[in-house]
ChimeraX commands (.cxc) that place a marker at each C-alpha (Angstrom):
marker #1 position 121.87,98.41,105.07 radius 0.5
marker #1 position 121.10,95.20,102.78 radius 0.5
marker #1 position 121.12,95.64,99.35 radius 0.5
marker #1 position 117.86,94.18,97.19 radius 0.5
marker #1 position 117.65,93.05,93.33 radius 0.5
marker #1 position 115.18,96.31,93.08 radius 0.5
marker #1 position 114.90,99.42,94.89 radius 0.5
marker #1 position 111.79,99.63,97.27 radius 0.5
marker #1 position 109.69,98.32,99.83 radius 0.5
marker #1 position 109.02,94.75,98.25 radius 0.5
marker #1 position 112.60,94.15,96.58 radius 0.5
marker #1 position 114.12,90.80,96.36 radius 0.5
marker #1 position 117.04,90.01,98.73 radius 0.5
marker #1 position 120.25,89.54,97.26 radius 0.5
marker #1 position 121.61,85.96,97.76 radius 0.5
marker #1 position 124.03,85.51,95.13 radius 0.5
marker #1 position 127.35,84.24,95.77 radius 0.5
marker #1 position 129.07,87.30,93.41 radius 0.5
marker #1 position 127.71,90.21,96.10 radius 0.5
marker #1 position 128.12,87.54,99.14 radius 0.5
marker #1 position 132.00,87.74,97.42 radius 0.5
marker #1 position 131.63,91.64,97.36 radius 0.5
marker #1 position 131.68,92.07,93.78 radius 0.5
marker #1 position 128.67,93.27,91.12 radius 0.5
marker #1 position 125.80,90.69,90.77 radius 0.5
marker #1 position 123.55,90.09,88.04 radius 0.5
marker #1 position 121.03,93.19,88.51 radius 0.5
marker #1 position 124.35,95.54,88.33 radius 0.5
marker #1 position 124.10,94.81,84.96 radius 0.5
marker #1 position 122.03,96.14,82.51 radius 0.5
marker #1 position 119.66,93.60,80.05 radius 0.5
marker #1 position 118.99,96.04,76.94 radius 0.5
marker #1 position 116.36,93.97,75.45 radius 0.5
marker #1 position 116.19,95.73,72.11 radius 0.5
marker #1 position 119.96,94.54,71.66 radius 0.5
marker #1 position 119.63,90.93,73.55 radius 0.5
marker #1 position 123.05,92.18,75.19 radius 0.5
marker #1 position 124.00,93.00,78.69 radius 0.5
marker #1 position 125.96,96.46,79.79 radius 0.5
marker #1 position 128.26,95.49,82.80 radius 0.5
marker #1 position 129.05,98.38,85.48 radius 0.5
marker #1 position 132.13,99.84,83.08 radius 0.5
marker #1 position 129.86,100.21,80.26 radius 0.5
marker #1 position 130.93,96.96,77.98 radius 0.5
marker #1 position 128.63,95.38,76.25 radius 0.5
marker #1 position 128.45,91.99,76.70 radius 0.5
marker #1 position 126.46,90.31,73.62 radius 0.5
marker #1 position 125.01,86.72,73.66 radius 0.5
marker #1 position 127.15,83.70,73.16 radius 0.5
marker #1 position 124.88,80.96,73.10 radius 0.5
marker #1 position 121.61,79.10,74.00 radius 0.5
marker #1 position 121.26,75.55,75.75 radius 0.5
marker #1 position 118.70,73.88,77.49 radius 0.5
marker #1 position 119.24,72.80,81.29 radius 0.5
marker #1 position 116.93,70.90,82.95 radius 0.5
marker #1 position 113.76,71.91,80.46 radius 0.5
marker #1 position 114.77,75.91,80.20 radius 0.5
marker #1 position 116.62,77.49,77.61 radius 0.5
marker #1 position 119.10,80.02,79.05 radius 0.5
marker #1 position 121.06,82.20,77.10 radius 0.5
marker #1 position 124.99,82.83,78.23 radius 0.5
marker #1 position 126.30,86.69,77.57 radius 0.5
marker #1 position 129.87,87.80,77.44 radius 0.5
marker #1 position 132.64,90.27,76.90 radius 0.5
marker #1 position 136.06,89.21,76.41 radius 0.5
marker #1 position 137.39,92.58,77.89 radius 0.5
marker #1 position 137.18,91.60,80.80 radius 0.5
marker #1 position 140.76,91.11,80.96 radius 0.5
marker #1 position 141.65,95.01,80.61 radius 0.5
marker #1 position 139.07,96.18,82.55 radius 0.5
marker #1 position 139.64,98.75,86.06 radius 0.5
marker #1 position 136.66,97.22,87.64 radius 0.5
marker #1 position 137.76,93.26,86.59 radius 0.5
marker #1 position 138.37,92.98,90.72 radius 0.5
marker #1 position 135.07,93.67,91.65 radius 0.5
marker #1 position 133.21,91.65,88.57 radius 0.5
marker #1 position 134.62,88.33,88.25 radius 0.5
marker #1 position 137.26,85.94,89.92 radius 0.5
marker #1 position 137.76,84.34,86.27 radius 0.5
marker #1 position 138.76,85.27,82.44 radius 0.5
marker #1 position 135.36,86.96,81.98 radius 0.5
marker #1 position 132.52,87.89,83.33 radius 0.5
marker #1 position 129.14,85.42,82.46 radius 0.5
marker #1 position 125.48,85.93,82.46 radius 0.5
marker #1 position 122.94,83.73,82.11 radius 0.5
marker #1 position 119.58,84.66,81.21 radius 0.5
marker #1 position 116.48,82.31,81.04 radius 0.5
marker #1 position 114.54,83.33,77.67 radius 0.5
marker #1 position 110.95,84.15,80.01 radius 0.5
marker #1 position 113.72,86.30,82.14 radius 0.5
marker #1 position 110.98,89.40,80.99 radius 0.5
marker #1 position 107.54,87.69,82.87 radius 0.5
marker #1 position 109.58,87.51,86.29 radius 0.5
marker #1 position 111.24,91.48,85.89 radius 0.5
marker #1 position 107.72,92.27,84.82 radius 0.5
marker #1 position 106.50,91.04,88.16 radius 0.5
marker #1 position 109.11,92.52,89.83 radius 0.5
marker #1 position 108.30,95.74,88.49 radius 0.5
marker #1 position 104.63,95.41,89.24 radius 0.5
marker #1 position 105.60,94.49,93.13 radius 0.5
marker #1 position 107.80,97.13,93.69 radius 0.5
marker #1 position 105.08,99.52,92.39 radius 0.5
marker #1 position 102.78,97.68,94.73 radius 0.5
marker #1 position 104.74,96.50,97.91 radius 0.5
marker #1 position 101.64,95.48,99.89 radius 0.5
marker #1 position 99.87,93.42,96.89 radius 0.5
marker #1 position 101.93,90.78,98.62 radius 0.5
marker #1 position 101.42,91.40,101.54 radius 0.5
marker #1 position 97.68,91.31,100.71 radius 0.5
marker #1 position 97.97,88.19,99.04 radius 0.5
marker #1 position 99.63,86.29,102.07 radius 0.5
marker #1 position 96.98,87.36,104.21 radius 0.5
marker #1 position 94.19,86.37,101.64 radius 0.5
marker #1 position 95.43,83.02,101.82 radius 0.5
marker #1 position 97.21,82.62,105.17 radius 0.5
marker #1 position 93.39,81.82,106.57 radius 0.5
marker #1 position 92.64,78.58,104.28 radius 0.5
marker #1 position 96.18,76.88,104.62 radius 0.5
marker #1 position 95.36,77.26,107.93 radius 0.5
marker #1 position 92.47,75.83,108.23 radius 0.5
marker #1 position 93.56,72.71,105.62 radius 0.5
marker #1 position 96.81,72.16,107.65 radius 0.5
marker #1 position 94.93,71.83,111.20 radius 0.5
marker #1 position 92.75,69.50,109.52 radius 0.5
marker #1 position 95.18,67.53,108.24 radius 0.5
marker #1 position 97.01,67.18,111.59 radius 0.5
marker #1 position 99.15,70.14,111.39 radius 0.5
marker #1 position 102.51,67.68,110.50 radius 0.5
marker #1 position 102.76,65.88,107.48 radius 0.5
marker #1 position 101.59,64.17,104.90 radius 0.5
marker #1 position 100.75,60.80,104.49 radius 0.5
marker #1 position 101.59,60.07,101.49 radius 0.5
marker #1 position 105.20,60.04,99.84 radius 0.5
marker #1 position 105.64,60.88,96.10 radius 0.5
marker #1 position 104.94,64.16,94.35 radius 0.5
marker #1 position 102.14,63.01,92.27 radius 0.5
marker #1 position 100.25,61.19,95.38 radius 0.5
marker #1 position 101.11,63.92,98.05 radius 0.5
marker #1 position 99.37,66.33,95.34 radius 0.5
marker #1 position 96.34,64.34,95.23 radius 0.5
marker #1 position 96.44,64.83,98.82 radius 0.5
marker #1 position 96.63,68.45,99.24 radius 0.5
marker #1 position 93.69,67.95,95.81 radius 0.5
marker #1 position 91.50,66.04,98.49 radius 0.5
marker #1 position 92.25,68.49,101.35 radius 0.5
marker #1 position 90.80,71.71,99.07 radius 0.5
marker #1 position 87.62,69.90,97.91 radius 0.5
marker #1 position 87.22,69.34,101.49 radius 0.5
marker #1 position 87.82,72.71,102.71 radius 0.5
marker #1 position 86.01,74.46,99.80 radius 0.5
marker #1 position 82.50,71.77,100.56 radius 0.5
marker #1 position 82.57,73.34,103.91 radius 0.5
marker #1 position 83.40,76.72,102.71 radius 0.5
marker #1 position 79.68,76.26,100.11 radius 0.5
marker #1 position 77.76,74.51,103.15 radius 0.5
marker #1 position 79.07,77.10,105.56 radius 0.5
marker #1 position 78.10,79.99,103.26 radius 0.5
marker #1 position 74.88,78.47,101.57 radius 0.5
marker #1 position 73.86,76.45,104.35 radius 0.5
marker #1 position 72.66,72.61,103.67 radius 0.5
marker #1 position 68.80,73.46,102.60 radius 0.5
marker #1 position 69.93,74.29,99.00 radius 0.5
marker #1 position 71.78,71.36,98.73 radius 0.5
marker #1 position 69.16,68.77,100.07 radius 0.5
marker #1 position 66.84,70.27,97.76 radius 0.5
marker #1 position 68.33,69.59,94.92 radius 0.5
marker #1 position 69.15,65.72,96.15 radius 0.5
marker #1 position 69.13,63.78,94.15 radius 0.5
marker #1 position 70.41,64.92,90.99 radius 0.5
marker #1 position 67.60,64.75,87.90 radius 0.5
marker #1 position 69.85,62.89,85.68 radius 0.5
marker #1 position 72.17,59.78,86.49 radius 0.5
marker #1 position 75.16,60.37,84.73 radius 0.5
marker #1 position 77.30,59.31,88.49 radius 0.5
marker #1 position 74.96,56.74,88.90 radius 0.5
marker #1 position 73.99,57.91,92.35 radius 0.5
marker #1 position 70.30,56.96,92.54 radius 0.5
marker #1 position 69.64,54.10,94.50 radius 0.5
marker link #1:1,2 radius 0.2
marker link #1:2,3 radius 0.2
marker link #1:3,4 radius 0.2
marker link #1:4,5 radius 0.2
marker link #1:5,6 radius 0.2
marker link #1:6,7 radius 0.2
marker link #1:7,8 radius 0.2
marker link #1:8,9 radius 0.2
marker link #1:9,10 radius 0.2
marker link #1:10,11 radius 0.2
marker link #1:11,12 radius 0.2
marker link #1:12,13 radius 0.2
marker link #1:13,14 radius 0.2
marker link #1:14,15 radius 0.2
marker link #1:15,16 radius 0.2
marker link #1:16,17 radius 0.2
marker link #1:17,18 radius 0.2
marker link #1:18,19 radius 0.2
marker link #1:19,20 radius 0.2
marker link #1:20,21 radius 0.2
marker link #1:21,22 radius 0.2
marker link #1:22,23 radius 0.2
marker link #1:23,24 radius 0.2
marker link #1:24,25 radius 0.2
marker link #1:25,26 radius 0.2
marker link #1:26,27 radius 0.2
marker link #1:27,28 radius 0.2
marker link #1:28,29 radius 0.2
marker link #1:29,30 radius 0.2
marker link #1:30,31 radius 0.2
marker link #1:31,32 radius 0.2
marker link #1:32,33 radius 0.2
marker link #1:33,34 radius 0.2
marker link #1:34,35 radius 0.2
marker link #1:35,36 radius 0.2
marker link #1:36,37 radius 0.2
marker link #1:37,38 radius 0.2
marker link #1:38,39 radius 0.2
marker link #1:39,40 radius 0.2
marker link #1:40,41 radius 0.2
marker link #1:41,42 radius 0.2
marker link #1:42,43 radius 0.2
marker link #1:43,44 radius 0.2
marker link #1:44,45 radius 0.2
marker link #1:45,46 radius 0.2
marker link #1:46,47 radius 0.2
marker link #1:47,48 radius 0.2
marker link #1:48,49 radius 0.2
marker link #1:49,50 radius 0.2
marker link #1:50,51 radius 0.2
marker link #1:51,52 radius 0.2
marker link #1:52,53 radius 0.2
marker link #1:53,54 radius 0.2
marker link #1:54,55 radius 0.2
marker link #1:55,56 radius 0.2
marker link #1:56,57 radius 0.2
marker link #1:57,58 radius 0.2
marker link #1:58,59 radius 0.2
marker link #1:59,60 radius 0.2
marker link #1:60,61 radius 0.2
marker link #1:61,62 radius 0.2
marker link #1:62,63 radius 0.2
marker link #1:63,64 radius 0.2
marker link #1:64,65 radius 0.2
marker link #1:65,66 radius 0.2
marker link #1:66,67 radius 0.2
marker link #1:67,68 radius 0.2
marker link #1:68,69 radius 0.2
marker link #1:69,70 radius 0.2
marker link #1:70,71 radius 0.2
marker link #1:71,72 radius 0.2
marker link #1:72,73 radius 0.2
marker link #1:73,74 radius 0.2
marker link #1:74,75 radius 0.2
marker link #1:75,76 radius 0.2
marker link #1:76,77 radius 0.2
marker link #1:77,78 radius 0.2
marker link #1:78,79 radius 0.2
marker link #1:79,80 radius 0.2
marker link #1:80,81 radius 0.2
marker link #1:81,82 radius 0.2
marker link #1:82,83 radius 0.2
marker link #1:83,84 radius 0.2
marker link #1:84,85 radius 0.2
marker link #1:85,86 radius 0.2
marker link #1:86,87 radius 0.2
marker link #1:87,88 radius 0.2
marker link #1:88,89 radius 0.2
marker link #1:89,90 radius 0.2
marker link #1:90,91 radius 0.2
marker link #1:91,92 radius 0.2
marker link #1:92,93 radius 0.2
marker link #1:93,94 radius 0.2
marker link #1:94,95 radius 0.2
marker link #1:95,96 radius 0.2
marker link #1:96,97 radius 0.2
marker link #1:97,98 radius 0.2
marker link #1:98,99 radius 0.2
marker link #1:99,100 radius 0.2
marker link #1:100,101 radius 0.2
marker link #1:101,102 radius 0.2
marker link #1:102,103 radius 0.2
marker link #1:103,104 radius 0.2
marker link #1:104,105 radius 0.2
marker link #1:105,106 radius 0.2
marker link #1:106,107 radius 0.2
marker link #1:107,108 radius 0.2
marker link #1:108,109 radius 0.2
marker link #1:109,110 radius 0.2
marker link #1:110,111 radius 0.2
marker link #1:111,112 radius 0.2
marker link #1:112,113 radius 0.2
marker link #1:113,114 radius 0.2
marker link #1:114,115 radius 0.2
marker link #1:115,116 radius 0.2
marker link #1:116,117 radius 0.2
marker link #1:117,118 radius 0.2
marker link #1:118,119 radius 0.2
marker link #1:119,120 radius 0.2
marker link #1:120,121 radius 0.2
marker link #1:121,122 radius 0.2
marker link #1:122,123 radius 0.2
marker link #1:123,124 radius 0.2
marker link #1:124,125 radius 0.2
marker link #1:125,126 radius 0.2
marker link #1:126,127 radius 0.2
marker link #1:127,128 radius 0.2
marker link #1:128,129 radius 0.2
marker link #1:129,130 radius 0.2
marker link #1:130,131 radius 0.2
marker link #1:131,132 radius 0.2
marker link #1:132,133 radius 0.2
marker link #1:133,134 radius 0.2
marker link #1:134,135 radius 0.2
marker link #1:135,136 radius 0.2
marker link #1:136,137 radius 0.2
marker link #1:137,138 radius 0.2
marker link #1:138,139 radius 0.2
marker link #1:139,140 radius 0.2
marker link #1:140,141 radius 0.2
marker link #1:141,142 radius 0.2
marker link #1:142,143 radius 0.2
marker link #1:143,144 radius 0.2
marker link #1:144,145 radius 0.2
marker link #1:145,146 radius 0.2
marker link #1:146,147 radius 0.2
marker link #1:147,148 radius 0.2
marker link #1:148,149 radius 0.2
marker link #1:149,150 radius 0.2
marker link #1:150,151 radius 0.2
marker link #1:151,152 radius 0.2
marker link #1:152,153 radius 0.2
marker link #1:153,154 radius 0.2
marker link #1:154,155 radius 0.2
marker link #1:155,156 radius 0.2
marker link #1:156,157 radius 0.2
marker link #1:157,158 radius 0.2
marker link #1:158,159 radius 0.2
marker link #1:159,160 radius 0.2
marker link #1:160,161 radius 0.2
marker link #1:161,162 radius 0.2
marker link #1:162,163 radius 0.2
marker link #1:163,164 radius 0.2
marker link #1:164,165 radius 0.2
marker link #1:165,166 radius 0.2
marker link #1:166,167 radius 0.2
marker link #1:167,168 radius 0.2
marker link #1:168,169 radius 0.2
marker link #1:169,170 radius 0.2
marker link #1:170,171 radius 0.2
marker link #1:171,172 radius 0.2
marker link #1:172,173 radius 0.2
marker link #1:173,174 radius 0.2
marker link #1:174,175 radius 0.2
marker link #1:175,176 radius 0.2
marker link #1:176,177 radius 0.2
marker link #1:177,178 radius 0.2
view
């Protein structure tokens, strides 16, 4: 049996390299958040060190230095000491967690809300790629693609009579009168 980040139908599969190695991974340890310190699987505390930014997050490093006497060192951490990082908005994503494994087929929900209109978008597109390269102009793509599929979704669902009728707009402001 796999183990998962949290208990339950919806939990998150482990993929860290510490419980790929066999020993504890992060959720084995305990964040106390009144503290701002960790308690590993023996019971240490291990308190924060410091904060950095990497790559536009601020992460906070926690940890103990007893590792080095500790009966459980073997299944914790190859080196000197044990290290967590935490990323300071660590709470939104355990708070989504939490509201996941309460709900294990909101997801499933969700998928299936949406699995319908990506769908639709990616046969229209040509079901491969997309033509543009770049983040910012492959996002203008998919922008394009939505208008697109949400115009047909409004004609489909209000049918074109409303829309004649109120052709052409009263005012000018996108200079569309000809």
């Amino acid at each position: 049996m796999s183990r998962s980040r949290h208990h339950g139908d919806a939990a998150k599969p482990l993929t860290s390299g510490a419980k790929s190695g066999g020993r504890f991974g992060k959720q084995d340890f305990a964040y106390l958040a009144d503290e701002d310190v960790y308690r590993c699987p023996a019971g240490e505390r291990l308190p924060r060190r410091y904060t950095n930014e990497e790559v536009g997050k601020v992460l906070r490093r926690y940890w103990t230095t007893a590792c080095s006497k500790c009966p459980l060192k073997s299944q914790c951490a190859p080196g000197p000491e044990r290290r967590i990082t935490r990323w300071e908005h660590e709470h939104l994503l355990d708070a989504v967690q939490r509201r996941l494994d309460a709900n294990p087929q909101a997801m499933r929900l969700r998928r299936e809300t949406v699995e319908h209109p990506f769908g639709t978008i990616k046969a229209r597109m040509g079901a491969t790629h997309f033509l543009m390269k770049t983040l910012p102009k492959v996002a203008t793509e998919m922008a394009l693609s939505v208008l697109a599929y949400n115009l047909t979704r409004v004609i489909n669902i209000l049918g074109t009579a409303p829309l004649i009728a109120c052709w052409p707009p009263e005012d000018d402001r996108f200079g569309l009168k000809t």
